[in-house]
C-alpha positions as CSV (number, residue, x, y, z in Angstrom):
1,X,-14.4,0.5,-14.1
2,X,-15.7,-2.9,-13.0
3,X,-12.4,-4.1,-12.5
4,X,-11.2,-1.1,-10.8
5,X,-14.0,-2.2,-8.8
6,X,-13.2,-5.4,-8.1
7,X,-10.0,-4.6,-6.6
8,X,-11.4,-1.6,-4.5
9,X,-13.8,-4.2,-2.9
10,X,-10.9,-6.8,-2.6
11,X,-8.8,-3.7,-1.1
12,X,-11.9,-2.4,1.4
13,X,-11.9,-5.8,3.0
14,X,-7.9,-6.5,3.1
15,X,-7.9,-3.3,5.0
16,X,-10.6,-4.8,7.3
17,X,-8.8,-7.8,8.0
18,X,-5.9,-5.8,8.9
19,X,-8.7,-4.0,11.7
20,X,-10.0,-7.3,12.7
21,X,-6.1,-8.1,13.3
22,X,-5.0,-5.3,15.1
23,X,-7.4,-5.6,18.8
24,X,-6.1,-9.1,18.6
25,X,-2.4,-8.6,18.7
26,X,-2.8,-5.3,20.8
27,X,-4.8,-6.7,23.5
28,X,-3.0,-10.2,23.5
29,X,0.8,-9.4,22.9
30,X,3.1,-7.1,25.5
31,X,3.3,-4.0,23.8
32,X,6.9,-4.9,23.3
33,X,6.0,-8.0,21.3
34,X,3.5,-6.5,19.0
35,X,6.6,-3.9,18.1
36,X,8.8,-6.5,17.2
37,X,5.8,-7.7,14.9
38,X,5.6,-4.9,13.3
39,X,10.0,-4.7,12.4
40,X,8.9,-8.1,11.2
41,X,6.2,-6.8,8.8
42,X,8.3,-3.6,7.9
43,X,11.3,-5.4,6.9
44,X,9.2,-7.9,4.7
45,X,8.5,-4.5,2.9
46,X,12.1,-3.6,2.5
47,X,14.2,-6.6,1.5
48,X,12.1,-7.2,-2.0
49,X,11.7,-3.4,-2.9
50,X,15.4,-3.9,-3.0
51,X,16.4,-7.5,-3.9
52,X,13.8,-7.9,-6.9
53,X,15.5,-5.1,-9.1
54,X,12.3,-3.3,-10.5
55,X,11.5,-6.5,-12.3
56,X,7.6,-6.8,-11.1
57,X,7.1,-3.6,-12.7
58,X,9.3,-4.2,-15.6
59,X,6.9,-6.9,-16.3
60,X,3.4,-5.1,-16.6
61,X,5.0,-2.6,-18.3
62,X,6.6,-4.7,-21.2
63,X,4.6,-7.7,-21.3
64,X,1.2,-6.0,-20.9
65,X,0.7,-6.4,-24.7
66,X,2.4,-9.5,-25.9
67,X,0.7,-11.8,-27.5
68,X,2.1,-14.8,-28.7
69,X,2.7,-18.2,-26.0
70,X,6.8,-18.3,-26.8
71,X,7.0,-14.0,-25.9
72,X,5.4,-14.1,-22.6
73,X,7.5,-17.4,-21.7
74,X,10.8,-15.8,-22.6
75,X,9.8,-12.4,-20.7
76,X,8.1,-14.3,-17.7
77,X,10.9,-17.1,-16.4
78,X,13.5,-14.3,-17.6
79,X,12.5,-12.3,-14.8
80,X,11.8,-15.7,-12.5
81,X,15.3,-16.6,-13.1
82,X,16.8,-13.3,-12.3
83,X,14.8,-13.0,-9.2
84,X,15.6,-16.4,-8.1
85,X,19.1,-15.8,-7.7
86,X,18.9,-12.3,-5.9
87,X,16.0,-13.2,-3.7
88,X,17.9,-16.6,-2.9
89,X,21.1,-14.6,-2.0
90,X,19.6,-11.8,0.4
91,X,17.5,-14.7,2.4
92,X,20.6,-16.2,3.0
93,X,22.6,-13.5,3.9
94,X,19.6,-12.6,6.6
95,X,19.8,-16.2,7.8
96,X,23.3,-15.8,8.4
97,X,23.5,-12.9,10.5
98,X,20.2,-13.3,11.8
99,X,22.1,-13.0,15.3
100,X,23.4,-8.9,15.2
101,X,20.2,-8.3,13.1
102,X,17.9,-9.9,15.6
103,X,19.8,-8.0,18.5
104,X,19.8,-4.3,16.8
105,X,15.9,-5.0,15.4
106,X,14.0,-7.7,16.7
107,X,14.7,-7.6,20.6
108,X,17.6,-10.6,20.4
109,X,14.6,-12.9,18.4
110,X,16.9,-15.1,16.4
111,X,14.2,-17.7,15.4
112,X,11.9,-15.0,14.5
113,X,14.7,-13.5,12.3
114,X,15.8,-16.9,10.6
115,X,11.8,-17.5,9.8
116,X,11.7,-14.1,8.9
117,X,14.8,-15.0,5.7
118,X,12.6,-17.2,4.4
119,X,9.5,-15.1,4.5
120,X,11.2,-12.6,2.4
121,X,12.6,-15.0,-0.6
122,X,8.8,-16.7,-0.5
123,X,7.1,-12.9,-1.0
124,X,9.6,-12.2,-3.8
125,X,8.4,-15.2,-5.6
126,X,4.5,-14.6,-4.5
127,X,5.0,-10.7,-5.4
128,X,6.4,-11.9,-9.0
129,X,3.7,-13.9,-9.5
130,X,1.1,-11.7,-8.3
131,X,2.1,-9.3,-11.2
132,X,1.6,-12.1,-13.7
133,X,-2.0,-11.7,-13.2
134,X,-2.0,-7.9,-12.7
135,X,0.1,-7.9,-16.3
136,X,-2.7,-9.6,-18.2
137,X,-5.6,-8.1,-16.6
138,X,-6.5,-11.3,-15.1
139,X,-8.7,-9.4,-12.5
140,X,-11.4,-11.7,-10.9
141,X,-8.3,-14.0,-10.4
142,X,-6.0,-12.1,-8.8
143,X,-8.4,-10.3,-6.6
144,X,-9.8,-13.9,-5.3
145,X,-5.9,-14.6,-4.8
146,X,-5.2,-11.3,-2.5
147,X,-8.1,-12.0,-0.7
148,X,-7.5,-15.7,0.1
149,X,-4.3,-15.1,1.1
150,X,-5.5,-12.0,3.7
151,X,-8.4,-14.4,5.0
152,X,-5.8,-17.3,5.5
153,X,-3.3,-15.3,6.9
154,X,-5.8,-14.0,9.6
155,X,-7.4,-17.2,10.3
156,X,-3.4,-18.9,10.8
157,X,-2.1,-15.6,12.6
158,X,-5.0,-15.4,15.1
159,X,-5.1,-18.8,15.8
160,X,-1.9,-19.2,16.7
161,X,-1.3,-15.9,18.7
162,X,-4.1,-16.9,20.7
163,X,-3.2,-20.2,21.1
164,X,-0.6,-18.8,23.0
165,X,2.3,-18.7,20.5
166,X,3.2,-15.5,20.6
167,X,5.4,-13.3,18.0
168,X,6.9,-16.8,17.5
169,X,3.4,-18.3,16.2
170,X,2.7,-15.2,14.5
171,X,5.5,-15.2,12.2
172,X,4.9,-18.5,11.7
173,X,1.3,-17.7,10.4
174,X,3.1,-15.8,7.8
175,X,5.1,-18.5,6.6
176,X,2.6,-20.9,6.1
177,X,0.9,-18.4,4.1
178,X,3.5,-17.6,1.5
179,X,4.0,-21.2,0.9
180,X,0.7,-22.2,0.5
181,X,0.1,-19.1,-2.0
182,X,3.5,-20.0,-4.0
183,X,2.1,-23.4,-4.8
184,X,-1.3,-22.5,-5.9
185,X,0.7,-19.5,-8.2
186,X,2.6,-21.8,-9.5
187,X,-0.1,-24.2,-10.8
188,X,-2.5,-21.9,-12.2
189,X,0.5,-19.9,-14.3
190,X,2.3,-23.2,-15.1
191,X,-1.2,-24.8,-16.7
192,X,-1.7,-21.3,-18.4
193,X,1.6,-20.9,-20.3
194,X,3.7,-24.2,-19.6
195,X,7.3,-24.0,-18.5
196,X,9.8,-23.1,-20.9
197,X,13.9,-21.9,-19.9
198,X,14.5,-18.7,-20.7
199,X,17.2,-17.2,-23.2
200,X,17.4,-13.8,-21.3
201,X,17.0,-12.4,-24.8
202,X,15.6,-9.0,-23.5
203,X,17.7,-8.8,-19.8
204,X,19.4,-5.8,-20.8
205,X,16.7,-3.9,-21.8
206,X,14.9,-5.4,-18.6
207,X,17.2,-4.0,-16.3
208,X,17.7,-1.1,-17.9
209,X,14.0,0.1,-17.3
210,X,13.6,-1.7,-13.9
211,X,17.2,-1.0,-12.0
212,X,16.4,2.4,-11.5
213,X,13.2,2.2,-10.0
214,X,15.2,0.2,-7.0
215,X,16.6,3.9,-5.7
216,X,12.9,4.9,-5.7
217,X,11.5,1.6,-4.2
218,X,14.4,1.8,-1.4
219,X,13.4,5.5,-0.8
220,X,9.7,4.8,-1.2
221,X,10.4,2.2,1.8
222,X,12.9,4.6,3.9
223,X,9.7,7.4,3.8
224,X,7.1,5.0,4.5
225,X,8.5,2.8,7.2
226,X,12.1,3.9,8.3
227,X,10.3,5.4,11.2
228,X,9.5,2.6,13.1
229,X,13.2,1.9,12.9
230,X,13.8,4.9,14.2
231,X,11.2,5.0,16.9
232,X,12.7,1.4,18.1
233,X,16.1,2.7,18.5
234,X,15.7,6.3,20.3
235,X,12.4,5.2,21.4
236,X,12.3,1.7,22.3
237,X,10.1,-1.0,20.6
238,X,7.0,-0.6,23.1
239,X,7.1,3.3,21.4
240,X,6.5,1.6,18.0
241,X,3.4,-0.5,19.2
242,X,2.3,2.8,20.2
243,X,2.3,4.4,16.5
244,X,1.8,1.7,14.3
245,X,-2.0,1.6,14.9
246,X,-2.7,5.3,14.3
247,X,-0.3,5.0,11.3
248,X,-2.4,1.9,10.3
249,X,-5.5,3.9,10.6
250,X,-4.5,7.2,8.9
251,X,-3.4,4.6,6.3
252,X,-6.5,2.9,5.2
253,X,-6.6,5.9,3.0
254,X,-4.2,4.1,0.9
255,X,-7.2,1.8,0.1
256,X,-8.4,4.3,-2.4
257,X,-5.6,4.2,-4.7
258,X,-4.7,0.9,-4.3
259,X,-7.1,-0.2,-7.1
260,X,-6.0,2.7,-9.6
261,X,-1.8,1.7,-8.9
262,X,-3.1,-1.7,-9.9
263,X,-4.7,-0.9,-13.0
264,X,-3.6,1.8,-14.5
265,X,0.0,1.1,-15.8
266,X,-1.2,-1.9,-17.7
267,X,-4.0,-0.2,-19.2
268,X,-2.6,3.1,-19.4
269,X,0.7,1.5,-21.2
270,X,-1.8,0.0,-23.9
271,X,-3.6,3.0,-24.8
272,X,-0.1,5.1,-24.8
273,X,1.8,2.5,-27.1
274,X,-1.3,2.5,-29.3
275,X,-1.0,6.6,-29.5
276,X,-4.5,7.3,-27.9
277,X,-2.9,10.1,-25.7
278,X,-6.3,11.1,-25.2
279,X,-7.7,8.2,-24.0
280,X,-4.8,8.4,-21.7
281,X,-5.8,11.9,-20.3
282,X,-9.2,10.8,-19.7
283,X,-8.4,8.0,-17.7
284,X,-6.3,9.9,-15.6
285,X,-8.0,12.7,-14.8
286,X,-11.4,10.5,-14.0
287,X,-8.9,8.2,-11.7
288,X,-8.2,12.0,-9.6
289,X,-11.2,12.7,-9.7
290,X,-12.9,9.4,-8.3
291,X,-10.0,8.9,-5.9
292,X,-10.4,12.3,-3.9
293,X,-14.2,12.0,-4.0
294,X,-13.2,9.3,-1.9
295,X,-10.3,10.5,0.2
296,X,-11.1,13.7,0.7
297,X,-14.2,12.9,3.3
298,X,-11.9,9.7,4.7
299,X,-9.2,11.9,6.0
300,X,-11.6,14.2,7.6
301,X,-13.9,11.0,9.1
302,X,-10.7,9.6,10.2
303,X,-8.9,12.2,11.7
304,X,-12.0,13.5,13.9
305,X,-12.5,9.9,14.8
306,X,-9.0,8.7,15.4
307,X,-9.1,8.8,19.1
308,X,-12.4,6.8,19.5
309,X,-11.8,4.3,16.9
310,X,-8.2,3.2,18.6
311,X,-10.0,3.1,21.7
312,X,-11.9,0.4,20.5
313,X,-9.8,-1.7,18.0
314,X,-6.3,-1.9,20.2
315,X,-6.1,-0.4,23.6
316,X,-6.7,2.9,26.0
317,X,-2.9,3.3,26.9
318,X,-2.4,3.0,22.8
319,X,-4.7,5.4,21.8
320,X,-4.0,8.3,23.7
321,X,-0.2,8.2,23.2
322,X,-1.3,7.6,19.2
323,X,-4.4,8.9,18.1
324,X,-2.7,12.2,16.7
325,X,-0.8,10.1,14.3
326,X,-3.8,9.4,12.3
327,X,-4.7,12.8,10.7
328,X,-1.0,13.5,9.8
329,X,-1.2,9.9,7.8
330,X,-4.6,10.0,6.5
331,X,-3.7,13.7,4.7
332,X,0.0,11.7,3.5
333,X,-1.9,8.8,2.1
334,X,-4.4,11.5,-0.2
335,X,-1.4,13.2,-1.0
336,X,0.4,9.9,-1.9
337,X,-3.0,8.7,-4.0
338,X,-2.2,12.1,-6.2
339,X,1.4,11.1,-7.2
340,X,0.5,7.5,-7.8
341,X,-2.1,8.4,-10.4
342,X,0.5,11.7,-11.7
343,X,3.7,10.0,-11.6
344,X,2.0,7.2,-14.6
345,X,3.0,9.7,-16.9
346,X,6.7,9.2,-16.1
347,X,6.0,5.7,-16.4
348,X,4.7,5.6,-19.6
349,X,7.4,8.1,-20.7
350,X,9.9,5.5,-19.5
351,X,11.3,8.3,-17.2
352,X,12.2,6.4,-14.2
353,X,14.8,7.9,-13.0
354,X,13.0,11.0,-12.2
355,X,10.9,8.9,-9.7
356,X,13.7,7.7,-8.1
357,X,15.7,10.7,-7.8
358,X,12.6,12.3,-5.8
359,X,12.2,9.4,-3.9
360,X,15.8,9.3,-2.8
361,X,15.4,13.2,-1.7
362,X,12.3,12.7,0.1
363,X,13.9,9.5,2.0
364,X,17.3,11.4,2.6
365,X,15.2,14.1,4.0
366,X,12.4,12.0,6.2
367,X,15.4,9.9,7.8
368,X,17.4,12.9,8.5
369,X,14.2,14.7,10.2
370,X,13.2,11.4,11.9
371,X,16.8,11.3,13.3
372,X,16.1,15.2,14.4
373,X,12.4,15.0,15.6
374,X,11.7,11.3,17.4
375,X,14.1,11.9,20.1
376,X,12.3,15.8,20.8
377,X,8.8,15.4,19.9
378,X,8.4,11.7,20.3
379,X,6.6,10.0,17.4
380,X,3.9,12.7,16.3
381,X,7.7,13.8,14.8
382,X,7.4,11.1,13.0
383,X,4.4,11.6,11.6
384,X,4.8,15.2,10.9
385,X,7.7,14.0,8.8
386,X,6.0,12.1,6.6
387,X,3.4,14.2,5.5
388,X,6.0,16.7,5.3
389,X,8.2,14.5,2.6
390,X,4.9,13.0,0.8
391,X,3.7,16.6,-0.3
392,X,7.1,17.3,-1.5
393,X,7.1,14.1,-3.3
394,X,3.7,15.3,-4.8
395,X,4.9,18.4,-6.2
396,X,8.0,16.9,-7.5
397,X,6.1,14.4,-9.2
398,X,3.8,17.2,-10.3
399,X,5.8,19.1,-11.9
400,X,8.3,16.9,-14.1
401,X,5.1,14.7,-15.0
402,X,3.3,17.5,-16.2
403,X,6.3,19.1,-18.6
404,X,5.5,15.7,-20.6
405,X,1.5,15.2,-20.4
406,X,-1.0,17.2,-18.9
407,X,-4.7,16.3,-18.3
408,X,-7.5,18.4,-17.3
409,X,-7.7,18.8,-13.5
410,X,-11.3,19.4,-12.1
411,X,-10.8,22.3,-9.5
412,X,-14.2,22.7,-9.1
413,X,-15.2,19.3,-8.2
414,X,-12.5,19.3,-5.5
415,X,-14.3,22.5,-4.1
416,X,-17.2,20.8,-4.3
417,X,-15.8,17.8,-2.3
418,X,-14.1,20.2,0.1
419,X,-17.5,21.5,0.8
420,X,-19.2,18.9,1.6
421,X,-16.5,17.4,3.8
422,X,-17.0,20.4,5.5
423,X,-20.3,19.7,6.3
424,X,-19.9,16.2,7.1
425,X,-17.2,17.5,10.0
426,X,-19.5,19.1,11.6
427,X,-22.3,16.3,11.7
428,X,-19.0,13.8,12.7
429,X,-17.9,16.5,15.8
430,X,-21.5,17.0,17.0
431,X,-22.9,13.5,16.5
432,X,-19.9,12.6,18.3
433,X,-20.7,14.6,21.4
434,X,-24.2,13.0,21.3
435,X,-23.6,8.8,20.7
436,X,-23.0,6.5,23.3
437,X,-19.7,4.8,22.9
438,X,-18.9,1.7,21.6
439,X,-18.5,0.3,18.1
440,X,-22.1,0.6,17.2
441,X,-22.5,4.0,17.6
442,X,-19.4,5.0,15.7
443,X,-20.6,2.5,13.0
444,X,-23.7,4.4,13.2
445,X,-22.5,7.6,12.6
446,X,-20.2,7.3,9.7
447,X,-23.0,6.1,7.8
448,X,-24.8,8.8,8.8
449,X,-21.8,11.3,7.9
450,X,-20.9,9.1,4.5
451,X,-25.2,10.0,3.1
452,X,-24.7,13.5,4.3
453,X,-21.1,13.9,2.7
454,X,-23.1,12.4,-0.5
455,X,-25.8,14.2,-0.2
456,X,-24.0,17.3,-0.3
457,X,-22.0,16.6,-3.5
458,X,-25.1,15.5,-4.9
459,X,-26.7,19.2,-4.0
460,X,-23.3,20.7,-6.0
461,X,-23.6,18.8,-8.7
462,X,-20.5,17.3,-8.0
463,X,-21.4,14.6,-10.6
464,X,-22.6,14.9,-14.5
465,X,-25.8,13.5,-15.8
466,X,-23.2,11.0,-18.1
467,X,-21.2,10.0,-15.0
468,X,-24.5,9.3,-13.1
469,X,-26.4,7.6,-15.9
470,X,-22.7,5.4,-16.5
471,X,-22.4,4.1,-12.8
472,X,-26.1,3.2,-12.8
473,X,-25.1,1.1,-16.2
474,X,-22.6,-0.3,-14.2
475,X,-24.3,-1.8,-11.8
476,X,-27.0,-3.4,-14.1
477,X,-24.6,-5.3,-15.7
């Protein structure tokens, strides 16, 4: 739990950084550059999802309990070398035809495309490494990592945009980031387990577990950010700097789970491998449980306060062409929190090829409804689309993890949360009609909405004595 912690905390002020980001760029850039920052950010998401073959995940879940020095070598610069080479190989195709992909993306920006090639092959190798730490649980380190790179990342991107650099000097703030993080990764995992070359003993079986994630990773990337793609070429780029920020709010639901994704497959694939299926059900049906007590009241806060909030942190024009956006992506990214902690059974059951086979349905089905929708309806379209293809991806995921493992889910507790939720609406709506503009007052009253939305659950007994009497444990220690 402290460690879940740890990377909830390190997750709450990543996605504050990203807020603290976002008036800059918006105010400071043409709409139209700020788009073409964003292609730039969604297409660092795409190219490793693809190039690096499963392989991060292959590594939590088959390293996670090795013990000895010579095991971790063989498994760790195995999956280096491999990545090496296919990471190496897509940066240079992109640097090659960086001219047709800069004109059909990124608004005829061929330097920002050629920076961009080798962007991508430095986040494969940071993204590897990353997972080195996630695999053996070294917690307080990779959290301190995450969040150095966020807070130098800022300080280099807002520096230079204001400087007057532009998209140009904002890209570049990227770069200097991955290669600053990829030398201090390199250090600390180099001192830890030395440098050995690697005898691909175990490649088969590697490849065999990780390849068929890639479908789902590809798909997982078609459903979550196709749409700005889309957007850019019915809608024009300016249309994308218009619904990026309401997706980026509706998003920071995402913050929730991004703790449990992190945590759970190493610790869940120890208890499994070790038979304690029930230790296994009790993680995962606390992780529900704690997530939507935590989501449940976001995507209410957030999507009563969307309008108000984008106001403040980009720009007038921006928010009322995209504060609908945000309740469609704050109830995707609870629904998307459910299948992350469900779909760990398929992972455990080494069943990943049902996860990419709903993944490739839901991205068949959100590109082909994108295609149908952006040009008609514009981009709430787009954002009806995705929550449309995350809740089918839920109950996919639902019900082929379930036919394996099944843990108690706590229906009454979620009534309990929608309850109080309830309440908390109302007290967001009519405090809302009452404060004075302005950050402060909004500040203001979702603390006030957060104590009442506790207060509430506290009223239903949302909690047992054992779960109260734990977390107070917790935070003596």
């Amino acid at each position: 739990a402290r460690r879940i912690g740890l990377i909830g905390i390190t997750n709450l002020l990543i996605s504050l950084s990203g807020l603290i980001l976002l008036p800059i760029l918006t105010k400071t850039l043409p709409i139209e550059e700020y788009g073409t920052y964003i292609q730039v950010t969604v297409t660092i998401g795409l190219v490793p999802a693809v190039v690096m073959l499963g392989l991060p995940y292959t590594m939590v879940r088959f390293l996670a309990g090795a013990r000895s020095r010579e095991e971790i070598q063989e498994g760790y610069y195995s999956i280096v070398g491999i990545t090496v080479v296919t990471a190496g190989l897509a940066s240079l195709a992109l640097f090659i035809l960086a001219e047709p992909i800069a004109a059909a993306l990124f608004d005829n920006r061929v330097a920002i495309t050629r920076i961009l090639a080798a962007i991508v092959f430095l986040e494969c190798m940071n993204g590897l490494q990353y997972n080195y730490f996630r695999t053996f649980q070294q917690i307080k380190r990779y959290s301190s990592l995450t969040f150095f790179k966020t807070c130098l990342q800022l300080i280099l991107v807002c520096t230079l945009v204001l400087a007057g650099y532009g998209i140009l000097g904002a890209t570049i703030g990227l770069l200097v980031t991955d290669v600053v993080l990829l030398i201090i990764m390199s250090i600390l995992i180099v001192s830890e387990i030395g440098v050995a070359v690697p005898k691909f003993r175990h490649l088969r079986e590697y490849l065999s577990f990780g390849l068929p994630t890639v479908p789902g990773n590809l798909s997982s990337w078609v459903v979550n950010s196709s749409d700005r793609y889309v957007i850019a070429l019915f809608l024009g780029t300016a249309y994308v700097g218009y619904y990026s920020p309401g997706y980026t709010l509706g998003n920071m639901v995402n913050m929730f789970i991004a703790p449990l994704s992190f945590m759970l497959p190493a610790v869940l694939s120890k208890h499994y491998d070790d038979g304690n299926l029930n230790d296994v059900k009790t993680v995962l049906s606390y992780s529900m449980k704690y997530f939507l007590a935590l989501a449940i009241p976001s995507v209410v806060g957030l999507s009563l306060l969307s309008k108000p909030l984008l106001t403040i942190l980009s720009t007038p024009e921006i928010a009322a062409q995209g504060y609908l956006i945000t309740p469609f992506l704050a109830l995707a990214g609870l629904l998307f929190g459910l299948y992350a902690i469900i779909t760990q059974i398929l992972v455990l059951e080494k069943k990943t090829t049902i996860t990419g086979t709903i993944w490739i349905v839901a991205a068949v089905l959100n590109l082909g409804l994108n295609i149908i929708f952006v040009p008609r309806i514009g981009i709430v379209g787009a954002a009806a689309t995705t929550l449309f293809v995350y809740s089918l991806a839920f109950i996919l995921s639902a019900y082929y993890s379930f036919k394996y493992l099944v843990f108690p889910v706590d229906v009454s507790f979620i009534l309990k949360c929608l309850v109080a939720a309830t309440i908390m609406g109302v007290v967001v709506v009519i405090g809302g009609a009452q404060i004075s503009g302005g950050l402060l007052g909004i500040i203001l009253l979702v603390g006030i909405s957060a104590l009442i939305y506790g207060a509430g659950l506290f009223i239903l007994r949302g909690f047992k004595k054992e779960e109260i009497r734990f977390f107070r444990g917790l935070l003596r220690v």
